[in-house]
N, C-alpha and C positions, 0 to 999 in steps of 0.2 A: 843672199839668194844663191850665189856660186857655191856655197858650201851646201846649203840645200839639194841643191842638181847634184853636185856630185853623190852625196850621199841615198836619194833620191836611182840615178845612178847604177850605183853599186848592190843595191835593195835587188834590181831587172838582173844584175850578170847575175847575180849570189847561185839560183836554180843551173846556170848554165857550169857555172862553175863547178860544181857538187856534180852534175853530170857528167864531165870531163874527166872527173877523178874515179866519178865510176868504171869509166870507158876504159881509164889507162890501168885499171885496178884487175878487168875485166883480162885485160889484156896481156897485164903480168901472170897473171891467173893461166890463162890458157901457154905463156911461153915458158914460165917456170915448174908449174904442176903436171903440165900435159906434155907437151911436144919436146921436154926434157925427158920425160920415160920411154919417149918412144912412140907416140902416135903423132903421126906424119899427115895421116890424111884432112887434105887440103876443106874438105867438108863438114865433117866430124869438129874439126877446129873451128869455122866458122860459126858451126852451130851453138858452142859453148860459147865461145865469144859472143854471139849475140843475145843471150838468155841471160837476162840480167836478175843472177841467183838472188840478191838481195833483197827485191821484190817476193820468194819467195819462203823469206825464214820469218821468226814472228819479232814483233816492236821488241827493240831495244835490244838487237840482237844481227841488226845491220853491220857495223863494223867488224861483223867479223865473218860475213859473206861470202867473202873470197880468200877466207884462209883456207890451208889443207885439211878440213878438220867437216864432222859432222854436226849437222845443228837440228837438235830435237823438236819436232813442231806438236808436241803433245802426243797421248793413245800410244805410248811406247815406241813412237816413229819417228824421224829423219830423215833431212836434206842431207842427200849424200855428195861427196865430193863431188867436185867436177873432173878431176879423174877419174873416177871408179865410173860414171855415167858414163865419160867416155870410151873407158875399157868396153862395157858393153855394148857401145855401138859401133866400135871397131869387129866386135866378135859375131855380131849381128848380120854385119856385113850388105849393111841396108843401100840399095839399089834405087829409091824413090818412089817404088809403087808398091810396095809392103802394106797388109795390115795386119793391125803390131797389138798384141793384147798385153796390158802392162795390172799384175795380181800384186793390187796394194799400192794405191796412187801417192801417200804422203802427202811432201806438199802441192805435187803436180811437177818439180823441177823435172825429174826427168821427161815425164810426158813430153813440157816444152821444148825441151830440147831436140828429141825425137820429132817430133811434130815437122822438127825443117829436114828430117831426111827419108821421111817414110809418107806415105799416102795418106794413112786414116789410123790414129792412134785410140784404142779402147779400150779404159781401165777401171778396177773392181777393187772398191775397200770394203771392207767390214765395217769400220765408222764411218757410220751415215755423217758422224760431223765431220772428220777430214773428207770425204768424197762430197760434200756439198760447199765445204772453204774452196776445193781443188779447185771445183768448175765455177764458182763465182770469182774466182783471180784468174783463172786462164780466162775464160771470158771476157773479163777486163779487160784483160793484157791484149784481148784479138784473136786469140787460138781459135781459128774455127776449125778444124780438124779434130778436135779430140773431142772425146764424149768417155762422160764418168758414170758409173752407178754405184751404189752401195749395194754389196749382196753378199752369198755366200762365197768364198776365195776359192775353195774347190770344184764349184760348178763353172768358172768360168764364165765366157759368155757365149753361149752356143747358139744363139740366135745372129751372130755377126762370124762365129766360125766359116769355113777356117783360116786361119790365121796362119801369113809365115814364118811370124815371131811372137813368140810367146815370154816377158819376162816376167819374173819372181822379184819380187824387190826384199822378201825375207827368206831365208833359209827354212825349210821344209826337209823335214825326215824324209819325205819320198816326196815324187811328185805325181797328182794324183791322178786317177785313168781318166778324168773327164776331160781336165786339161790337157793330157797327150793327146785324146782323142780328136781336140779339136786345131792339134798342130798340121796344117797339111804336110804330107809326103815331103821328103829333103826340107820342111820348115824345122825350124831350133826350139828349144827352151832353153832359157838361162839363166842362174840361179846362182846366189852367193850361198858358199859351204861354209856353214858352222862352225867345223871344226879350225878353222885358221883364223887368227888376229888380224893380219892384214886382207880378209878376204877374198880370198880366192874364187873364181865362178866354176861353175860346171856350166859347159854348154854341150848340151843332148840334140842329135840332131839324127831325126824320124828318117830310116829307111827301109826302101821292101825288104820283107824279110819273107821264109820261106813258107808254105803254101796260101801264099796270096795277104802275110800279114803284116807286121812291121818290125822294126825293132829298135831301141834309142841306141845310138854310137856316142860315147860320154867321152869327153877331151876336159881335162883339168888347165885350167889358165890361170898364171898369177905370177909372184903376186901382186895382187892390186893393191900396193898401198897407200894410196889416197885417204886410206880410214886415216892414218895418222899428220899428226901435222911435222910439217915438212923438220927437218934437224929433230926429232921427238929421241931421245936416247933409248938403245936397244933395252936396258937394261930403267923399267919404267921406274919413277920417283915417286914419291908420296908427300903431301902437302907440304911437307915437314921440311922436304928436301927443298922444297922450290920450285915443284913442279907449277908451268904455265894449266898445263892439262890433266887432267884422269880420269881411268876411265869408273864410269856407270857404273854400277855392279848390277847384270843382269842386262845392262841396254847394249844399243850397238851405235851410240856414240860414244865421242870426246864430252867433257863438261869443263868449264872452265872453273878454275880454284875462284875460291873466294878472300 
């Protein structure tokens, strides 16, 4: 019967266990990846820390949660580091009463994360199946603050405009007039540039301009290397060599060799 209880037991910590390990996983995560580059602030940190990415990537694809790396959740998209999230809410510059339009939810990680530093988060896929996974797991999870649609990505959402932050979660040739239009005055957009590996953002940010108009002032920030996983050699490997990682040809993550 003693050996029953115990085991018995051990069955009740098992969940408690697996959560601790998240917790401290969470937590290397945020002092290794993040506050080693360079973001200091005290909320921004928090907020990664408490957004438990894992819950956001798809089955069998957990343990590798809180590496430096990105994880494809289908439709050509990805959970992006928890770096590179956080580069953008450092550049963001979010004060707590923002509202924040996010073009191209994935799997909602950033959303959440957002969600604890801004007022009212509002974000637009093109796949009606990722922006109906997004808000049935934020949901889940509790996020009442965020609201998702499926629509067009250059229309924005102009019924909830305007907005003092605008992000791009894919790189865009240009960005388009509807979405500047609906950046308020001194509000940002911010967008990952294409042309750099370790992705770079552009953050544009609306000011008067001369008879009565606007104009975007563009600041390059970077790099955000979070796309790669942490120690990844400069100079990239091919299976052959031993690489852990490679990349996609054509995506914008990491894939893990097989």
């Amino acid at each position: 019967m003693k050996n029953i209880a115990a085991v018995m037991v051990t069955l009740m910590l098992l969940p408690c266990a697996f959560a601790e390990d998240y917790a401290r996983e969470r937590k290397m995560m945020v002092d290794t990846q993040v506050m080693s580059r360079g973001i200091k602030d005290r909320k921004i940190l928090d907020a990664i820390g408490k957004t438990e990415r894992h819950k956001f990537v798809p089955d069998g694809m957990g343990e590798y949660a809180y590496e430096d790396i990105s994880l494809p959740v289908g439709d050509d998209e990805a959970v992006p580091p928890a770096y590179f999230t956080a580069l953008i809410a450092k550049m963001a510059g979010f004060k707590g009463d923002e509202r924040v339009l996010i073009i191209g939810v994935e799997a909602g990680y950033q959303a959440a994360v957002f969600s604890g530093l801004a007022r009212e988060i509002y974000c637009v896929d093109v796949s009606e199946k990722l922006a109906a996974g997004a808000e049935k797991r934020l949901g889940t999870l509790g996020y009442g603050n965020i609201k998702i649609r499926a629509g067009n990505l250059q229309a924005g959402w102009i019924e909830r405009a305007p907005f003092h932050v605008i992000i791009i979660t894919n790189p865009m040739e240009y960005v388009p007039k509807n979405v500047v239009d609906q950046v308020m005055m001194n509000g940002k957009v911010i967008m990952p540039m294409r042309e750099f590996w370790g992705k770079k953002l552009i953050v544009m940010t609306k000011v008067p301009g001369d008879k009565g108009g606007y104009e975007m002032v563009a600041t390059l920030v970077g790099p955000a290397s979070g796309e790669k996983p942490s120690g990844f050699p400069k100079k990239e490997l091919n299976k052959d060599e031993g690489s852990k990682w490679v990349t996609g040809k054509g995506s914008k993550w990491m894939k893990k060799n097989k």
